[in-house]
C-alpha positions as CSV (number, residue, x, y, z in Angstrom):
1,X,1.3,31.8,-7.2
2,X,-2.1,31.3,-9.3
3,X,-4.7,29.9,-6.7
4,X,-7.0,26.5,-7.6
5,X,-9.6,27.7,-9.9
6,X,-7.2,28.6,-12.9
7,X,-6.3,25.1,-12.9
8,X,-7.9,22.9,-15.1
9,X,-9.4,19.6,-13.2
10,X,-11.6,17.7,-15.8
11,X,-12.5,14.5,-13.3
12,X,-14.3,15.4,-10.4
13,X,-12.7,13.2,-7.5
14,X,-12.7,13.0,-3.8
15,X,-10.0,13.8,-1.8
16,X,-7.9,15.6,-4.8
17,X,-5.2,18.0,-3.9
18,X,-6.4,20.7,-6.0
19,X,-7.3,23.0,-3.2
20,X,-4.4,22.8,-1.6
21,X,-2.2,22.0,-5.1
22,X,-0.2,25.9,-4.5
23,X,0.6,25.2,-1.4
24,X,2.0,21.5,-1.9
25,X,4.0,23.3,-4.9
26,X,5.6,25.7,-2.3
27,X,7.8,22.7,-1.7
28,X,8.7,21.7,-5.6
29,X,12.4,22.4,-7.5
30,X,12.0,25.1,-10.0
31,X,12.3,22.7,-12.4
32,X,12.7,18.9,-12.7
33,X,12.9,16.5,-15.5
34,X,9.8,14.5,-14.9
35,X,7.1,14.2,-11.8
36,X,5.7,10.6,-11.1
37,X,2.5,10.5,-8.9
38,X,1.9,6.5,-8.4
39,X,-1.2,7.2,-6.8
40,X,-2.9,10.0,-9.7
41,X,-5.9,9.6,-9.0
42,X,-7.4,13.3,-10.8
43,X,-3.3,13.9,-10.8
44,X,-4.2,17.8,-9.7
45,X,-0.5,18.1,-8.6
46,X,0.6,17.3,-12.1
47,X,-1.8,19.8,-13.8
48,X,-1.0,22.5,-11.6
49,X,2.7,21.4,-12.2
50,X,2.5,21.6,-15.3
51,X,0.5,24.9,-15.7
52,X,3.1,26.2,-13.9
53,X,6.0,24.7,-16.0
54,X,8.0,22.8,-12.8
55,X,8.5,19.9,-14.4
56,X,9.4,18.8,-18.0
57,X,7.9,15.4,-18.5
58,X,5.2,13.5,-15.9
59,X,4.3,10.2,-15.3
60,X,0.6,9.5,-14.4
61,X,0.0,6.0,-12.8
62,X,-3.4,4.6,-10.5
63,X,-3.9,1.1,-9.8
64,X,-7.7,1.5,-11.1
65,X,-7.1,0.9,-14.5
66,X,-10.8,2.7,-16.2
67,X,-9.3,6.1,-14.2
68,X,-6.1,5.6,-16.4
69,X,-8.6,5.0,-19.8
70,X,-10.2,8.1,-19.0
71,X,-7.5,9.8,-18.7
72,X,-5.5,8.5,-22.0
73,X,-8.9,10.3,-23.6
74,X,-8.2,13.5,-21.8
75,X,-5.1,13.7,-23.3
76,X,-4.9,12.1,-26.6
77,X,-8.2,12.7,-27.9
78,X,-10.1,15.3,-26.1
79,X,-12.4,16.3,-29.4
80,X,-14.1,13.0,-29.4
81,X,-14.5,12.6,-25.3
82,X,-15.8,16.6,-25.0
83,X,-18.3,15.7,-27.9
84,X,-19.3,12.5,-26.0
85,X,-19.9,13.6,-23.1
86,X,-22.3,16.3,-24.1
87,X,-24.1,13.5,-26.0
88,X,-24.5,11.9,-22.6
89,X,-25.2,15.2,-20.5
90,X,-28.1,16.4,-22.8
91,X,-29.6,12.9,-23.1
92,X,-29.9,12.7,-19.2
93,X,-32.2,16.0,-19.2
94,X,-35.8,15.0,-17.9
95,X,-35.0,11.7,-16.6
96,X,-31.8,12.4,-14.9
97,X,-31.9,9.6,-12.2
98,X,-33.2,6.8,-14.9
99,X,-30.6,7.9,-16.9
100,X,-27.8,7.6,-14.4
101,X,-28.6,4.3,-13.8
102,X,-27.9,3.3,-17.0
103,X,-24.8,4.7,-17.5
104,X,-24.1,3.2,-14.9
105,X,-25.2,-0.3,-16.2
106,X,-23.4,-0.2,-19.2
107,X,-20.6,1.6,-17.5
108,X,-20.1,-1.9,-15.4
109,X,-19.9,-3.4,-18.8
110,X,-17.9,-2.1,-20.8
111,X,-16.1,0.5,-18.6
112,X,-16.2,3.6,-21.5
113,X,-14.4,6.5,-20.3
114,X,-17.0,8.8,-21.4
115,X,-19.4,6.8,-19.2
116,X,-16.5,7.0,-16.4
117,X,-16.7,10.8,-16.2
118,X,-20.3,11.3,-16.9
119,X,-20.8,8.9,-13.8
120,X,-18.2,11.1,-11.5
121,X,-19.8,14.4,-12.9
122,X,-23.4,13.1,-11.0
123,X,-22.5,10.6,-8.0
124,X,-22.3,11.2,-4.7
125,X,-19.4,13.3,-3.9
126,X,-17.6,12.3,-6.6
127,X,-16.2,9.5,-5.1
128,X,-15.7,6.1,-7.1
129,X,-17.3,3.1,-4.9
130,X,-17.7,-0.5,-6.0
131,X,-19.6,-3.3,-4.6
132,X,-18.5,-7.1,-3.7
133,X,-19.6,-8.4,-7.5
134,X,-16.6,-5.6,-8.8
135,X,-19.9,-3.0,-10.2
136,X,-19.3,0.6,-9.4
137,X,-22.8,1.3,-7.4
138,X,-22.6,5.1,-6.2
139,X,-25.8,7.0,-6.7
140,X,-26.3,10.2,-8.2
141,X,-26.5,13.5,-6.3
142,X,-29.9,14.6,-7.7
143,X,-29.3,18.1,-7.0
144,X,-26.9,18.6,-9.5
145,X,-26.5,17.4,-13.3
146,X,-22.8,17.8,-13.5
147,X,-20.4,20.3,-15.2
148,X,-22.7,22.1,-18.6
149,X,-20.9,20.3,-21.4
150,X,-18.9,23.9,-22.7
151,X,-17.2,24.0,-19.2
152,X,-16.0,19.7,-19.0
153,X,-14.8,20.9,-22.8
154,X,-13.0,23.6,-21.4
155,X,-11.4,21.3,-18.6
156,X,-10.4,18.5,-20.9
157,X,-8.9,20.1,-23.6
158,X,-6.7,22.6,-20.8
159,X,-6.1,19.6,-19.6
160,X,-5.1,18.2,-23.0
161,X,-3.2,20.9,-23.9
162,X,-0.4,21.2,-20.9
163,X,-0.3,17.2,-20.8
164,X,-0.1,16.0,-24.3
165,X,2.9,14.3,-25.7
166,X,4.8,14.5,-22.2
167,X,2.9,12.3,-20.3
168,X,3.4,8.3,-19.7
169,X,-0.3,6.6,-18.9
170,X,-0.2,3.3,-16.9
171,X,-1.5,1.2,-13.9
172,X,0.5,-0.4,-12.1
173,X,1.2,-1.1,-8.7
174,X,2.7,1.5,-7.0
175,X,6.3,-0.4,-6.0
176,X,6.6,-1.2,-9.7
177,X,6.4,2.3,-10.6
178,X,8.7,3.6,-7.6
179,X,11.2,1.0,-8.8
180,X,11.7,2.9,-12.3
181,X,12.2,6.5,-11.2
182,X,15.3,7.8,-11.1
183,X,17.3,11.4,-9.8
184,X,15.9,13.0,-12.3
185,X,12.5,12.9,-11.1
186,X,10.5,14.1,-8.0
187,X,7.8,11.9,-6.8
188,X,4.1,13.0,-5.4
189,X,2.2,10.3,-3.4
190,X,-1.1,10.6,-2.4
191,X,-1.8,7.3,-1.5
192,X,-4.9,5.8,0.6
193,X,-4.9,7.1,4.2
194,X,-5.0,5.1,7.3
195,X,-7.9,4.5,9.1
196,X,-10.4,6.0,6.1
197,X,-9.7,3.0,3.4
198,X,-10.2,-0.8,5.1
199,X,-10.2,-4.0,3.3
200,X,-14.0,-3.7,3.1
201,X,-14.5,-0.4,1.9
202,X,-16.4,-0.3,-1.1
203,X,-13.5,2.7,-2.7
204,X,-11.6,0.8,-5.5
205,X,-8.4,1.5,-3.6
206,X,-6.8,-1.0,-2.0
207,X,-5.4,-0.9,1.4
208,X,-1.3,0.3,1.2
209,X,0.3,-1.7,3.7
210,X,2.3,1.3,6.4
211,X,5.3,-1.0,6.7
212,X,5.3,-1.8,3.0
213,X,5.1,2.2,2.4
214,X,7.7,2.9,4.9
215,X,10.3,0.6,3.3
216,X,9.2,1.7,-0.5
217,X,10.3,5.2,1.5
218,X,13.5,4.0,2.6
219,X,14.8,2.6,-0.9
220,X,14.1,5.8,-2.3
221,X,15.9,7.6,0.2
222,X,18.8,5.3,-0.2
223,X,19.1,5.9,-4.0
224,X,18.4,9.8,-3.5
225,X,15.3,10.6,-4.9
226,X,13.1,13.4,-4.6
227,X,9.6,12.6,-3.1
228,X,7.1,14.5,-1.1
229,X,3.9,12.3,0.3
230,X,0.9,13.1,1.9
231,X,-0.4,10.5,3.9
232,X,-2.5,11.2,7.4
233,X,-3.6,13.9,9.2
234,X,-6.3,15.4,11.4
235,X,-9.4,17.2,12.0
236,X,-9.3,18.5,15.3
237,X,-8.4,16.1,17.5
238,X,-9.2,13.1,15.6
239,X,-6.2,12.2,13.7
240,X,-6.1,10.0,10.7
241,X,-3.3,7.0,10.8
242,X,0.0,7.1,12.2
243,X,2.7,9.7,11.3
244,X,5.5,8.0,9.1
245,X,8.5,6.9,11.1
246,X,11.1,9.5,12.7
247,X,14.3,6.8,11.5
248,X,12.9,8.3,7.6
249,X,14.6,11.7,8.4
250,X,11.6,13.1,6.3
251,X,10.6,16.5,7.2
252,X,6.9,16.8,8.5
253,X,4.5,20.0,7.5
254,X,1.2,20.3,8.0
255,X,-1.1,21.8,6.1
256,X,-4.3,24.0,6.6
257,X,-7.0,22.3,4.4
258,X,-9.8,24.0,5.2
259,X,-12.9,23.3,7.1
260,X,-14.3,19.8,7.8
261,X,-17.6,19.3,5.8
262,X,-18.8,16.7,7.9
263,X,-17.8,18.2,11.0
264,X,-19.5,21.4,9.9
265,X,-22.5,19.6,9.5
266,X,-22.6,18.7,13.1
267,X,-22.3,21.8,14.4
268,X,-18.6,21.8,15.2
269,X,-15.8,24.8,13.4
270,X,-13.2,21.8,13.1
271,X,-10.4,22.3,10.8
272,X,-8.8,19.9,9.0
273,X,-4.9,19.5,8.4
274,X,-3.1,17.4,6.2
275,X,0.4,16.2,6.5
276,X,2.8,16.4,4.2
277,X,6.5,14.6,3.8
278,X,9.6,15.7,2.2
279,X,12.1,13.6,1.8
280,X,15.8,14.7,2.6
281,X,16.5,14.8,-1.1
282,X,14.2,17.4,-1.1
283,X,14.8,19.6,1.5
284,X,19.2,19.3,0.4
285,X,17.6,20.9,-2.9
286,X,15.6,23.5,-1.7
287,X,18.7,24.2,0.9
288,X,20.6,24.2,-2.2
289,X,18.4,26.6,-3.9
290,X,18.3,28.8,-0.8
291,X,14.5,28.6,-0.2
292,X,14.5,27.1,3.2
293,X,13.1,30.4,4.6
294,X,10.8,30.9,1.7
295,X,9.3,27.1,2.6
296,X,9.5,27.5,6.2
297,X,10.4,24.4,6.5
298,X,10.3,22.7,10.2
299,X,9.9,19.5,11.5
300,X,6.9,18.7,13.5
């Protein structure tokens, strides 16, 4: 299976799944009729689906509604967003923090999408952060002036290209999304995790309740739908939230994601896992399929 960096991923975003993207598609039907991610956020499972022609149709929802504009752009009129952002790129070249901050001023105005990526091309980590007043207020990462305008064009219009006119755009809140799929899809969640999202943090995304989750969990399993989630896991010894409920029947992996930045930064070789959830809709197709040695599929 291709590894990450064939895959297109034209919005740089923390915490995306691209890294780990072949892996999580270890676990995916050979085909489906449509993937929903509720929680898309830079929707790498769906590219990376989609390059690899698993699924037919996708839906890509995110509560954060300037995430979904960009991405509407991506797909339906990459020309115009690729040319834009270049505009914005060369502009900054000489006076790249000045210019930053105002992008990021008018970006608080009139939330343009080209501003939108320009803005997660330079901040900090690529991670979207908003103050108490609503006004997205990360700083840029001076040591770097974001992807050369040929490479974003490159990104978008991949992107573009395995998306276009099979995608639904909205944003929504998650349960109204859940509440439309059907048999016919399989649903990826990535929503917030435990224990790194509060109701204070400055991240656009709100706080999922866990009981709220669980039961959102339990409907689907009751009308026998296909859904994998990645929700907590651990760096070291630290673990991140609580593990989703045994009475689920959902079948817990754990993935190796690599290094911890931060903990490498102190000195420490801690390496992070992330868990991952597949429903037993799932795992009855895979069983189905006869991959359940191929998957390796255990519970935890």
């Amino acid at each position: 299976m291709n590894g990450p960096c064939d895959v297109p991923q034209p919005i740089p975003y923390q915490g995306s799944k691209r890294q780990i993207a072949s892996t999580i598609l270890q676990y995916f039907p050979d085909d489906v009729s449509r993937l929903v991610e509720p929680f898309a956020g830079s929707a790498a499972i769906s590219i990376a689906v989609a390059a690899r022609r698993l699924a037919q149709r996708f839906w890509i929802n995110d509560a954060h509604t300037p995430l979904i504009d960009l991405w509407r752009e991506i797909i339906q009129r990459p020309d115009a967003l690729a040319e834009r952002y270049a505009d914005l790129w060369n502009d900054q070249l000489g006076r790249e923090r000045e210019y930053f901050n105002e992008v990021r001023d008018r970006f608080n105005e009139t939330h343009a999408p080209a501003d939108f990526l320009y803005l997660l091309a330079r901040c900090v980590k690529a991670a979207i952060r908003y103050n108490t007043n609503g006004k997205f207020n990360n700083t840029p990462d001076n040591r770097r002036k974001g992807a050369r305008p040929r490479e974003m064009r490159r990104r978008i219009f991949l992107a573009s290209t395995l998306l276009s006119n099979r995608t639904r755009l909205s944003s929504w809140d998650y349960r109204k999304v859940l509440n439309k799929c059907t048999r016919e899809d399989i649903v990826y969640m990535d929503p917030p995790y435990q224990g790194v999202c509060g109701n204070r943090d400055q991240r656009y995304l709100p706080k999922v309740d866990h009981d709220e989750l669980c039961n959102e969990l339990e409907n689907l399993n009751d009308l026998n739908i296909m859904f994998i989630v990645s929700y907590d896991g651990r760096t070291g010894t630290k673990t991140y939230g609580d593990p989703l409920p045994e009475s689920l029947g959902l079948t817990h992996l754990e993935i190796h994601a690599g290094r911890s930045t931060q903990a490498t930064l102190l000195g420490r070789n801690a390496i992070t896992y992330e868990s991952l959830y597949l429903s037993p809709a799932l795992t009855d197709s895979l069983q189905c399929d006869g991959r359940t040695n191929e998957c390796q599929l255990s519970l935890w």
